[in-house]
C-alpha positions as a printed NumPy array, in Angstrom:
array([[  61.609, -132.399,   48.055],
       [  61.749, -128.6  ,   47.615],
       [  59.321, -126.596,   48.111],
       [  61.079, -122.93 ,   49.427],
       [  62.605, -121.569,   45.782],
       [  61.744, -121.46 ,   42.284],
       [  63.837, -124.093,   39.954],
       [  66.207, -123.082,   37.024],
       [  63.493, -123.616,   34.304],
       [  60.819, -120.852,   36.076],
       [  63.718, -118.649,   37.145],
       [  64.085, -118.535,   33.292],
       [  60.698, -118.379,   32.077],
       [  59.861, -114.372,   32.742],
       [  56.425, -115.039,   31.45 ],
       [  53.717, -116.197,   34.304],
       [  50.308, -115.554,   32.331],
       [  48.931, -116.924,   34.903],
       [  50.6  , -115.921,   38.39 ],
       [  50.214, -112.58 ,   39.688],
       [  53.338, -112.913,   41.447],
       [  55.838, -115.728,   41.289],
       [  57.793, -115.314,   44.812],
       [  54.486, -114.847,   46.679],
       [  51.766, -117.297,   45.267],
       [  51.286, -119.826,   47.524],
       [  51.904, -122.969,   45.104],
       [  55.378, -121.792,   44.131],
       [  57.083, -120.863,   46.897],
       [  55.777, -123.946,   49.046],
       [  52.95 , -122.943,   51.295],
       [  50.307, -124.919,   49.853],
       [  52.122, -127.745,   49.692],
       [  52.682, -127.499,   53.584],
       [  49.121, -126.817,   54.086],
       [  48.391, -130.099,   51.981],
       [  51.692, -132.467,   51.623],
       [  49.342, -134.896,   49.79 ],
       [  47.873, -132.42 ,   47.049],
       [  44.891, -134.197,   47.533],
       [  45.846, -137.427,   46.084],
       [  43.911, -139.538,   48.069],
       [  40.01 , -137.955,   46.993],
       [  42.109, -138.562,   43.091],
       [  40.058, -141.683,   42.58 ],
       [  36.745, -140.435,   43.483],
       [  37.301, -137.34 ,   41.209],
       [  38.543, -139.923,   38.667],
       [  35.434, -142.123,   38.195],
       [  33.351, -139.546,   38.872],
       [  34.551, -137.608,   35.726],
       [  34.538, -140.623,   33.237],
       [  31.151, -141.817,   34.311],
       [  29.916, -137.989,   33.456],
       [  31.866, -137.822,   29.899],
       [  30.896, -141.651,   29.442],
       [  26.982, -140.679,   30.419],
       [  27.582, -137.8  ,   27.722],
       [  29.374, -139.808,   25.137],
       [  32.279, -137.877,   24.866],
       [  34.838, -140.226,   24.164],
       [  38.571, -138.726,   23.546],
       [  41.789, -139.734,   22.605],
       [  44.131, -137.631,   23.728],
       [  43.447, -135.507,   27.283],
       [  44.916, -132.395,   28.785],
       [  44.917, -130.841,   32.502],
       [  45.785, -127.457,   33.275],
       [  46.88 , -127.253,   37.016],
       [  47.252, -131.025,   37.347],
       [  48.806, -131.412,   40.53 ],
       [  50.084, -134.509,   41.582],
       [  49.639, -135.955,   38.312],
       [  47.083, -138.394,   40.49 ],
       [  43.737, -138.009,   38.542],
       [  45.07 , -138.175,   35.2  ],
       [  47.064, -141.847,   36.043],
       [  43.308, -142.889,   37.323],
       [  41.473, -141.771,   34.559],
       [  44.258, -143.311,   32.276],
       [  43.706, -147.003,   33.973],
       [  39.702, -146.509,   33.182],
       [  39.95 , -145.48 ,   29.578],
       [  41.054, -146.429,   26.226],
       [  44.356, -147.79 ,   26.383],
       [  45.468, -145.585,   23.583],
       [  44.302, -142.298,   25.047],
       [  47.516, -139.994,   25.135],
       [  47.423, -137.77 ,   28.645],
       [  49.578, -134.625,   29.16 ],
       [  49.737, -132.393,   32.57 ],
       [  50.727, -129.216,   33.137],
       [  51.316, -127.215,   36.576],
       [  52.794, -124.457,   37.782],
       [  53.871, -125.906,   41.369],
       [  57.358, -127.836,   41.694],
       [  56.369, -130.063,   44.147],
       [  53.427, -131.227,   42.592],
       [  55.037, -132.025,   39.684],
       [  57.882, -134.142,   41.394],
       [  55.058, -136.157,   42.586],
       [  53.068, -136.287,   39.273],
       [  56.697, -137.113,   37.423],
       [  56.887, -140.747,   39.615],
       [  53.483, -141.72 ,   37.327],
       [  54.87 , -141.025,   34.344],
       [  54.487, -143.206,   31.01 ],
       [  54.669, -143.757,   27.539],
       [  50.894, -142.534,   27.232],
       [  50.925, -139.933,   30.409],
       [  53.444, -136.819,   30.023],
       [  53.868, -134.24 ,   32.86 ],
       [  55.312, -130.511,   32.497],
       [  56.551, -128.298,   34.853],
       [  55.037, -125.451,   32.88 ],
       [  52.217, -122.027,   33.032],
       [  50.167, -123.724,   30.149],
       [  49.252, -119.704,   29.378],
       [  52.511, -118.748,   28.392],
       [  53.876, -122.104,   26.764],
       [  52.664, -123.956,   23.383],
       [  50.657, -126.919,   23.713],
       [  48.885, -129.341,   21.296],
       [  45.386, -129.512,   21.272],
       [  43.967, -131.822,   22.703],
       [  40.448, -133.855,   22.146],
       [  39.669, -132.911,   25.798],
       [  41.05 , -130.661,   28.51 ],
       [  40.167, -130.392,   32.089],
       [  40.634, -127.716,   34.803],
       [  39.878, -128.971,   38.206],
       [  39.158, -126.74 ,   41.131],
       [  42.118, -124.155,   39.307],
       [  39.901, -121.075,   38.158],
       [  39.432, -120.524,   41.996],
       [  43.137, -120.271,   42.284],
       [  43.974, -117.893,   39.614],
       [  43.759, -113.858,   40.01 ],
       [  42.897, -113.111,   36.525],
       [  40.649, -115.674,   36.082],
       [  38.481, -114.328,   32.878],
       [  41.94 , -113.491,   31.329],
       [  43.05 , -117.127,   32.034],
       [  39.575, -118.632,   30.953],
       [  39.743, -116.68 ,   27.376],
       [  43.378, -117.534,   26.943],
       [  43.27 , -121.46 ,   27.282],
       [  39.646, -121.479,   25.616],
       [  40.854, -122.629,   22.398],
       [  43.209, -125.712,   23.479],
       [  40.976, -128.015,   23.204],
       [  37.406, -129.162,   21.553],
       [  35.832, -130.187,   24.636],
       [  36.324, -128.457,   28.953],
       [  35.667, -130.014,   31.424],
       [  35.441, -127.658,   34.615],
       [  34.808, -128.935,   38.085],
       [  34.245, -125.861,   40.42 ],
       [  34.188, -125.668,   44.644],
       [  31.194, -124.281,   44.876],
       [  32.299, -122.468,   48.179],
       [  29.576, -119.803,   48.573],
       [  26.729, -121.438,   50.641],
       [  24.386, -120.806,   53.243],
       [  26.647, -122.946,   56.33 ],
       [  29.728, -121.249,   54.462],
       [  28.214, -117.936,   55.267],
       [  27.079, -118.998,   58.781],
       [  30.487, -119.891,   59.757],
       [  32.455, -117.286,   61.118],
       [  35.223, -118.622,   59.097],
       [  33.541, -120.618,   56.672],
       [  35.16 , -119.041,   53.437],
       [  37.723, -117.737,   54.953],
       [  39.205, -121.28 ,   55.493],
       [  39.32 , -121.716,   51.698],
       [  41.484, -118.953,   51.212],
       [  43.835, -119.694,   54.087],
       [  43.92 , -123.801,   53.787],
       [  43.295, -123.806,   50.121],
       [  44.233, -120.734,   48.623],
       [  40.912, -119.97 ,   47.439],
       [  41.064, -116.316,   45.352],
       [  37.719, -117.075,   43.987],
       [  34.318, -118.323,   45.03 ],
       [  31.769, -119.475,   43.403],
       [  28.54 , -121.009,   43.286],
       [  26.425, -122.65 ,   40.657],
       [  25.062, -119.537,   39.29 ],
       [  28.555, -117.773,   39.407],
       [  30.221, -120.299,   37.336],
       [  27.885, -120.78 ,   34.819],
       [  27.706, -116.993,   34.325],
       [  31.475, -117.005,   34.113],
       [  32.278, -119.337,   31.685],
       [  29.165, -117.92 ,   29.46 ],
       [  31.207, -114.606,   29.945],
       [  34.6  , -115.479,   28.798],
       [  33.077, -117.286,   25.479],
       [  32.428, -120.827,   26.279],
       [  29.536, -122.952,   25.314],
       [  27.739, -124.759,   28.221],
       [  26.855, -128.227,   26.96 ],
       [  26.29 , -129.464,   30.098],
       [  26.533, -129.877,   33.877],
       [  26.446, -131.421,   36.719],
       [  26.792, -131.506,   40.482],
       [  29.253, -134.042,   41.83 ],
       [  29.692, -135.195,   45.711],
       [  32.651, -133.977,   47.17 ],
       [  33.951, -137.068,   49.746],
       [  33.131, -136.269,   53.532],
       [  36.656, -135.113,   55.265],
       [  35.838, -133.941,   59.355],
       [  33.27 , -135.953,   61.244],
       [  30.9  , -132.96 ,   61.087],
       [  30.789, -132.96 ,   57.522],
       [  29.938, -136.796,   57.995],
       [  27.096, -136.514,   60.63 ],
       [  25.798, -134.357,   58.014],
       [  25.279, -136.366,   54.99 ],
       [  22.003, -137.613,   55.84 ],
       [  20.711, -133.978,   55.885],
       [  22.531, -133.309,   52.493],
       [  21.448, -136.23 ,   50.718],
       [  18.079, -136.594,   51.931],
       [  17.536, -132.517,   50.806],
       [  19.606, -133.18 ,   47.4  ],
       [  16.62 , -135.835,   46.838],
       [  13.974, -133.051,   47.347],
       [  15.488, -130.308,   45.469],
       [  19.303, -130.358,   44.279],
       [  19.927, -126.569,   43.816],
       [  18.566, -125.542,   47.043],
       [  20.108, -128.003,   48.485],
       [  23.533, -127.468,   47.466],
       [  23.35 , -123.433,   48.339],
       [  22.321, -124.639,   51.561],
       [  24.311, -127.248,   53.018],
       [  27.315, -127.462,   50.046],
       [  28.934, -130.642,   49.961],
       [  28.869, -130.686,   46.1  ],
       [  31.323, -129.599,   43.158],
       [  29.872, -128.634,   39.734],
       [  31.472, -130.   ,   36.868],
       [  30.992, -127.95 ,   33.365],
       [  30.872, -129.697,   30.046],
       [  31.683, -126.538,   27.424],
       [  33.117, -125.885,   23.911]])
């Protein structure tokens, strides 16, 4: 798999709506993928059900489904196995290597693109979903206003990195940036304000757990959940270990 240079189709497309800088960013010219070979396929199916239980809970029920900054293509193939069989699914990312992955779950009814979904035409779709991607990109309002009229319904899940323990930690955010590529961060308040901003209707939201990864963040779900069960917001601004997903028009 290559992950050092740019293939023939980008090194043709001039237009990057979307990336600052094509040589540099970090999920073209392979560093994130060395920072995370997996592209986070393995939390896919807990990001999966966790997503059609909160459009199922809000009876939004579509047919056909896009995903801006898809990745490995991963969430999309769960989400197809837990929904109507005729639901048509298309992905779009700007990485190569993610896209060879998301390419080997291709089918009839799921379609991935090597593609800046800014600067290329798309059909609109019943739904689309950006996952833990406004983080990534510079202009972020610009990209928010551009792709705001792809789809009827958004569904936005945000890291919600800017907490109290993030703050505490010498290197708490910084780690994001580094590991991640974090550009952004946000928390509840932030994103809301953000989306409101750029022109989108907030129908709805809603924290989700983020899986436990290190032991430390393990020993300290009893602390998070028990305080979630007291009061949610402070909670999550305290300890983190929660994304917020965004229902919007």
């Amino acid at each position: 798999m290559s992950t050092t240079s740019l293939t023939p189709q980008f090194e043709q497309r001039r237009l990057f709506a979307s990336v600052a800088d094509p040589l540099t960013d970090p999920h073209l010219n392979g560093e994130y993928f060395r920072n995370n070979p997996t592209w986070h396929v393995e939390f896919s199916p807990w990001k999966a059900a966790g997503i059609c239980q909160f459009l199922e809970q809000r009876a939004v029920h579509p047919r056909t489904v896009s995903e801006v900054g898809c990745g490995a293509g991963e969430v999309l193939r769960q989400m197809q196995l837990k929904m109507d069989p005729s639901c048509r699914f298309w992905g779009y990312d700007v990485a190569p290597p993610a896209i060879e992955m998301a390419t080997e779950r291709q089918n009839e009814r799921l379609q991935f693109e090597l593609a800046d979904f800014v600067a290329i035409d798309t059909p609109n779709t019943d739904l689309m979903l950006i996952l833990e991607v406004v983080d990534h990109v510079e202009d972020y309002m610009g990209f928010l206003r551009a792709i705001k009229d792809r789809a009827e319904w958004k569904l936005f899940s945000f890291s919600l990195d800017i907490t109290m323990q993030g703050a505490l930690r010498e290197k708490g955010i910084l780690k994001r940036r580094t590991a991640h590529s974090h550009l952004h961060h946000f928390n509840k308040e932030t994103a809301l304000d953000t989306l409101r901003r750029t022109g989108y209707e907030i129908v709805d939201h809603s924290y989700q757990p983020v899986p436990p990864v290190h032991g430390i963040a393990k020993l300290a779900l009893p602390i998070r959940r028990l305080s979630y069960k007291l009061n949610p917001d402070l909670a999550v601004r305290m300890f983190g270990g929660y994304s917020l997903l965004v229902l919007a028009r």
